[in-house]
Every structure is written in structure tokens, then in C-alpha cells.
N, C-alpha and C positions, 0 to 999 in steps of 0.2 A: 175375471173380476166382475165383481154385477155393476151394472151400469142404473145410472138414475133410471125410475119406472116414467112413462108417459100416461098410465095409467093413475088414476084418483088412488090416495092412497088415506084420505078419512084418520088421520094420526090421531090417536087418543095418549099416547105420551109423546109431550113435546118435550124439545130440548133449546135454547133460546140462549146467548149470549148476549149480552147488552155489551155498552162502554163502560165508561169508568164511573157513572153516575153513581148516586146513592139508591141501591133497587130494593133494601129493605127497607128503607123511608118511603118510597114512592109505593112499596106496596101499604105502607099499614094507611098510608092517605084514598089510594084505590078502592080497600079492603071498609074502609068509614065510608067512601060514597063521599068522599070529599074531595076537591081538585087541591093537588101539591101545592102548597103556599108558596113554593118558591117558584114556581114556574108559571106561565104565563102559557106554555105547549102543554098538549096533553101529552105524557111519556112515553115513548114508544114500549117503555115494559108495561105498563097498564095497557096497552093496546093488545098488545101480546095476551095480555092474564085475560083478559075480557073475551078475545077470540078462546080462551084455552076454557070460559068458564060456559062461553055459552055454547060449545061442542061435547063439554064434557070429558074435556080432555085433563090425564094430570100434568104437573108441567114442573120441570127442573128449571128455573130459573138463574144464571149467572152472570154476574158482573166483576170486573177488574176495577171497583175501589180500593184503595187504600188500606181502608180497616178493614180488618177480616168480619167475617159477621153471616151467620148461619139461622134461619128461621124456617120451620116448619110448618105448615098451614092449611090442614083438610090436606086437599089433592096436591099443592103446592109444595115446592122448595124454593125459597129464594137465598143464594148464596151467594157473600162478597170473596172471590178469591181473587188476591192481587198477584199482577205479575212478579216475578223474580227480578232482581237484580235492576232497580229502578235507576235511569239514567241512562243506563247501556246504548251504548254506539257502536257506530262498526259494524264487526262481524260479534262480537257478544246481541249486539241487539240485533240480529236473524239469529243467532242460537238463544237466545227469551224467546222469541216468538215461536221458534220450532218447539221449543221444552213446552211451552203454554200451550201448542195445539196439541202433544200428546196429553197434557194434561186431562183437558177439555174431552179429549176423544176417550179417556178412560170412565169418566164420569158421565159419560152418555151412553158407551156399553154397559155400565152398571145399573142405569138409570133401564135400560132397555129401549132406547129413545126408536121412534117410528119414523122420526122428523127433527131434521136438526134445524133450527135458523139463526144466523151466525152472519152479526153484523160485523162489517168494518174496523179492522183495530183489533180484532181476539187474536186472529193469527194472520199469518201470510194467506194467498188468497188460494194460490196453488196445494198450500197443505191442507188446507180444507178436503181436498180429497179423498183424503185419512177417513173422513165419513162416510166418502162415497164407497169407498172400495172394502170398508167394513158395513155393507149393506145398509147404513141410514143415509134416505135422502136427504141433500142439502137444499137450503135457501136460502141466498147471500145476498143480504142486504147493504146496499151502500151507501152510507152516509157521508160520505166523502167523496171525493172526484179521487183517479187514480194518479192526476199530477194536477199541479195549479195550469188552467186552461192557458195554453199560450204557451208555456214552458215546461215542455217535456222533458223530463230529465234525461242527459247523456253518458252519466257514470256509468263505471264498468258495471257495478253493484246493482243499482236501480234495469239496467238494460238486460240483465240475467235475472232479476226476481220478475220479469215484464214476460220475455220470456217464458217462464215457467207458467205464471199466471195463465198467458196464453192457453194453455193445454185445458187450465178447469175451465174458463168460461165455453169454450168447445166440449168440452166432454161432459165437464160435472153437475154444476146445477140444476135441481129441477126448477129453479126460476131465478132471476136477479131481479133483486127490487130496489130503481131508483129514485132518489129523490128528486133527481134534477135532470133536465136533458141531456147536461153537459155527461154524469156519470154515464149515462145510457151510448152518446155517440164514444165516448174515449174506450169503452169496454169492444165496442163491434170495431175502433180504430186498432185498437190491440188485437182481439182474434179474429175481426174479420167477420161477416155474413152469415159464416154454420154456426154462430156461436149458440149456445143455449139463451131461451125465451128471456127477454126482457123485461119489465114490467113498468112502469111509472107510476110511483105512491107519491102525497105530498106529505109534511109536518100536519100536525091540527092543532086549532089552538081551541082556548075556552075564550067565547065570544061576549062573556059576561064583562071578561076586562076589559076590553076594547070598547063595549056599552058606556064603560065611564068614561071615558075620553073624549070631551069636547071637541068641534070642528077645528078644523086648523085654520090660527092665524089668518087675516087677511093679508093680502100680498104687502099692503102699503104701510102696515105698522113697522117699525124701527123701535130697538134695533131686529133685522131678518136671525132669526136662533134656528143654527142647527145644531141637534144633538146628537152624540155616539154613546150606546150602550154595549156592554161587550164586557171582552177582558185588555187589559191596559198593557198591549203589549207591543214592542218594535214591528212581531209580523202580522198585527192587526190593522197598522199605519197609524195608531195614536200619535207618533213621533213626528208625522207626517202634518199631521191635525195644527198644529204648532207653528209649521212654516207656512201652511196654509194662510193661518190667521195672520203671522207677520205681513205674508205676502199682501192680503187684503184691504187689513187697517191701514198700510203704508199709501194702497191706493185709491180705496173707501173708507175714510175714518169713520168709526161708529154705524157703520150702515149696516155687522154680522157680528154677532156676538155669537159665542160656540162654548155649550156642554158637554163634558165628560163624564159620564156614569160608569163605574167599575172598579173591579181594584186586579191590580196583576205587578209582574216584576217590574214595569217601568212605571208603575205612578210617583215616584218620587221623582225619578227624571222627568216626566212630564213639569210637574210642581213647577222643578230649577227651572226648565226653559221657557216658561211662561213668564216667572219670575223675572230671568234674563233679558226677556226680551222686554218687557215693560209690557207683560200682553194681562194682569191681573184683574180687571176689568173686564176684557173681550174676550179669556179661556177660562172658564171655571170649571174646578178639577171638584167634582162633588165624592168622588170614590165610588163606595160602595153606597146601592140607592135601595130602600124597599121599593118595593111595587108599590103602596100607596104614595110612595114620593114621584116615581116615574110616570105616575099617572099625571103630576102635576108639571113634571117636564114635559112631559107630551106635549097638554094645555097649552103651553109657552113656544111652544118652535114649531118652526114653518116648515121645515125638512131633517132627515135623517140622513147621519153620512157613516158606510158601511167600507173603508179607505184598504181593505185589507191589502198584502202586498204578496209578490208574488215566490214567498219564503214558506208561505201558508197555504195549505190545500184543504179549500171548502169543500161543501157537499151540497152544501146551499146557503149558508148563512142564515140563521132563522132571526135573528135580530131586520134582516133586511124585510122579510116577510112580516116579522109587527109593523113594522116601518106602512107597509100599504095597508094593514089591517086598519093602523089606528088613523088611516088617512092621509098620510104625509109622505111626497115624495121621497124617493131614495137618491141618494146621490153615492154611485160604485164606480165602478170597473169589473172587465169580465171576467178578473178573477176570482169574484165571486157570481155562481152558479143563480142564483136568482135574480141577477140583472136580467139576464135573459125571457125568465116568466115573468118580469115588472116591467119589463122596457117602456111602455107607454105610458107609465107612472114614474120614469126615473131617468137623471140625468146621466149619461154617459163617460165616464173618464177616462184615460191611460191609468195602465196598471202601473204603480210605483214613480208616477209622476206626480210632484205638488202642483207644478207649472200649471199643468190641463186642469185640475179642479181648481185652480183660482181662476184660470178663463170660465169655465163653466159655470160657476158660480157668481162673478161678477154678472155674466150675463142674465142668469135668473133672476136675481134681483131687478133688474129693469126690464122682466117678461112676466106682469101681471097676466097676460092669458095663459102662457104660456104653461104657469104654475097652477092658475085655477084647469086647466084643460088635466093635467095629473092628477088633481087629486080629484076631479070627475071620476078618472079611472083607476083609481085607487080601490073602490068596491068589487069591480069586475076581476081586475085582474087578482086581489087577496081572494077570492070567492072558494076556490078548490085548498084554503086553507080550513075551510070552514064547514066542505063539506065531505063528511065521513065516509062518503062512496071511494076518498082516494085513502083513506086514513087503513093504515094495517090492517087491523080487525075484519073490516067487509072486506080486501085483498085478498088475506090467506082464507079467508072464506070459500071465495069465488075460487080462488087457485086451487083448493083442493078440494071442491066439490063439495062445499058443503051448504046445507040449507040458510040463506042469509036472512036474516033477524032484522 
């Protein structure tokens, strides 16, 4: 079986899987020379298209949205193919994800692909091999952690796909590219030392938005606002956000007032328990926010709170990451992946505790240094968000030997 080359391989057809995003939107915003109106990152498929335009390479583009949706573009294909059988648990969902990687692997021999790059989420990590062992090298990008930090899973099921895994990151890839420290140590906790190269890339964002964003708050206004942007879900901790605030006003009346930006399956139970609790004044549930409007929460709040729980596995959380761009500490837990490259900009919590972020919290508010000493560091540590040297594009550059632009 051919085994990945160590040798530069200069791919002029790429083959590239995304997530589930919308990647024929993102390209025709790319394609205008204009940043996604909806996003605030630059996309990692425009990072991709950009590395594939300025090599000269053609490039199959795919994503697992919803809608189906096929465009053709000079050198480009950008294709939405969704997965099978939406929902699927169990053992149906490791047979989708087996069906989706043969899928994927047909459409890249047709394609003639030189170079596959194949993020997180297309298929199982181990059957990505399916590339290796039909002569295209891989590159597995991970935008996720392989378990929420702390809680490694013990199932039979997760402890045999771990296993398998094992074998590619030792044998297969000719690079992994991650986002966060956290993916980089759990992949060498899984195979170990020989494993194939590593890499460390961060998100990028467009630093235009952040430009609008006023300083933060002084320590001493009231009420102290912190906001969560996100999706509004049980394993994001919005639910979490709630008892927080009970917990707080019960023991700071009016001292923290707290935002909610987004929409997802629990914003109506958010709504009730806020409701319930008599918290409609100090929780304000705004839904779903434009970018011109978050720019005005921003304005408003002294800190961000990223509460994720340990149901949900990051990659890094890039909400945490706007968080130090637009100057405003983060308030996590380590199970999100960017506590780690913020720390000196962000307060610390237990994963899946309320209790620790109402101590933590109460005490912030009575550490005016403490808060201005973060957001001092706020620039430093967002800084590698901002600079293109870690961003895709100059990556696969460097990684495959080619002339960087």
C-alpha cells in the first residue's frame, strides 16, 4: 500500500472538505473580494480557495450543508453534498459516516485529486485512510478536540473508533493541522510520539470589525455586563448562564447584568427561566443579533462568558477568541480550547459548575486591577488571530513547499 510521501508534492488539484457551512455563499462573497457578511472569521474555505488560487491549483470544494447545491467556477467546483440519514445515532451514525467517506473518496478519484484536506466531521478519522491507501495524500485538519478536555470518553463504541484512529494519526497523514494545543496534545495522548507531523494553525478574523468596537467598560460602571454569543444551547451552558445570574442578584443585587445573543433549541427555555426566576431585567435574551447590533453589545459589556459544558467538544471556540480581539476578558473553563491561549486575559472556571463562576465572578467585580491587567492583555494574546502567518493559506504553503506570497 503507498504510504504518505515526505517528499514536497506541489498539488495543482486539491480536494478539501469543509463542515457543514454554507461554502457556495462563502465562495461568491470570496469570489466579489468581499468578507461574508455573516461572519466576523475569515472561512476557512476562502482560505483554502485563496492557497488553491495563488498556486494555481484547481480545487474540488465540498461541504456537508443541508441543501444540496453544485457551482462551477473557472478552476473551481464548490459542492454542498449532505450527509445521509440526518439524526443517525448509534451504530447508523458510524455507518453515515463510513457511506460519506466512500462517498467523498469517489469524488476525489474522479476529481484526480494530488491532495486531499479533510477536516473534522466528514468522516471517521481512521477512514480517511481510504485516501491514503488509494494514493492521495491527506491532510487532517482539526477543528475540534477528539473529547471535551478532561473527559475522555469510556464507551465501548468511542474506545474502538479511538483505537482505530490510532493507526492514521501514526501512519497516515502527511500533516495534522490544529487549531488549538488541546487537539495537538490529545492526538500524540492517542498515538503516542511516532505519530505523524503536527502542525498548529489559528482561526483569522477581519480586524476591520473589531476596529468598530469601542474600549471596554470601566471596571466601576454598574451594572458589570457580561455577554454570551453563540448558539443557545443546554451543551453551550446558556442554561447554566441563568443560575448564574440567580445565583448572583441573590448576592449582588444589580451589580451584573447578562446578555444573550443567538438563537438555537433552548431559547425559549432560556425566555421561561428567566421569566421564572424574576431575572427580566438582569438576563436579556436578545436571540438572534446582526453584527451591526453586537458591535453595540460589545460597546456595553465588560466581559464575555464562553460557559460551554462538558457534553460538547470544542476545537477552540472562536466566540472566545472575538472575545480577546474586541478586548474583553473571557470568562471559561477548560473545556473550551482557547482558555488555554487566553489565560492571561481570562478567568478560569470548573467545567459544568455554576457555583465556580458565581465565585469567580463576584470576585471580578471587586478587582478593578485585576480586570484592567486582562484586557492590557487582550491585544497580545488575540494577536496570532490576526496574523496570517498562522492562518491556512501561508500553512499549506509552507507545508507543501511552495512559494509564500
Amino acid at each position: 500500500m503507498p504510504q504518505p510521501s515526505d517528499q514536497p508534492i506541489e498539488p495543482k488539484r486539491v480536494f478539501y472538505v469543509a463542515g457543514p457551512g454554507d461554502a457556495v455563499g462563502a465562495h461568491k462573497s470570496w469570489r466579489s473580494g468581499v468578507h461574508d457578511p455573516t461572519e466576523v472569521s475569515i472561512t476557512f474555505s476562502s482560505q483554502i480557495e485563496q492557497y488553491a488560487k495563488d498556486v494555481g491549483a484547481k480545487l474540488h470544494l465540498i461541504c456537508y450543508h443541508d441543501r444540496k447545491d453544485y457551482l462551477e467556477d473557472g478552476d473551481f467546483v464548490i459542492e454542498h453534498l449532505p450527509k445521509p440519514w440526518p439524526g443517525a445515532r448509534g451504530t447508523a451514525f458510524h455507518l453515515r459516516e463510513l457511506a460519506y467517506g466512500l462517498q467523498l473518496l469517489r469524488r476525489a478519484r474522479r476529481f484526480k485529486a494530488d491532495v486531499a484536506i479533510l477536516d473534522s466531521g466528514c468522516t471517521h478519522y481512521f477512514w480517511q485512510m481510504l485516501f491514503v491507501w488509494a494514493g492521495i495524500p491527506v491532510i487532517s485538519v482539526l477543528h475540534n478536540a477528539l473529547w471535551p478536555e478532561g473527559f475522555r470518553p469510556t464507551g465501548l463504541s468511542a474506545r474502538m473508533v479511538h483505537w482505530l484512529d490510532r493507526y492514521f494519526w501514526r501512519r497516515g497523514p502527511l500533516a495534522t493541522l490544529c487549531v488549538s494545543p488541546i487537539c495537538e496534545r490529545q492526538v500524540v495522548e492517542l498515538a503516542g510520539p511516532a505519530c505523524r507531523p503536527l502542525v498548529q494553525i489559528r482561526a483569522q478574523f477581519a480586524k476591520e470589525f473589531f476596529d468598530r468596537i469601542p474600549p471596554a467598560p470601566s471596571h466601576d460602571r454598574r451594572p458589570f455586563q457580561i455577554m454570551f454569543i453563540g448558539r443557545v444551547t443546554e451543551a453551550k451552558g446558556v442554561l447554566d448562564i441563568v443560575e448564574m445570574a440567580r445565583q448572583i442578584e441573590a448576592r449582588a443585587p444589580g451589580r451584573v447584568r447578562w446578555i444573550v445573543c443567538g438563537t438555537g433549541s433552548e431559547l425559549e427555555e432560556v425566555k421561561r427561566r428567566i421569566s421564572a426566576s424574576g431575572l427580566d431585567k438582569v438576563v436579556i435574551a436578545n436571540g438572534w443579533t446582526s453584527l451591526d447590533d453586537l458591535v453595540d453589545v460589545y460597546a456595553e459589556s465588560h466581559a464575555s462568558i464562553v460557559p460551554t459544558r462538558s457534553t460538547f467538544v470544542e476545537g477552540l471556540a472562536m466566540t472566545a477568541a472575538e472575545a480577546a480581539l474586541a478586548g474583553r476578558p473571557l470568562i471559561s473553563n477548560p473545556v473550551v480550547p482557547a482558555l488555554e491561549i487566553l489565560q492571561r486575559a481570562a478567568v478560569a472556571c470548573e467545567t459544568n459548575n455554576p457555583d465556580s463562576y458565581v465565585k469567580e465572578i463576584l470576585k471580578l467585580i471587586d478587582a478593578p486591577a485585576w480586570y484592567e491587567s486582562m484586557i492590557e492583555k487582550c491585544p497580545e494574546v488575540s494577536r496570532p488571530f490576526l496574523d496570517r502567518r498562522y492562518g491556512l493559506t501561508h500553512v499549506l504553503k509552507e507545508l507543501l513547499n511552495q512559494p509564500v506570497k
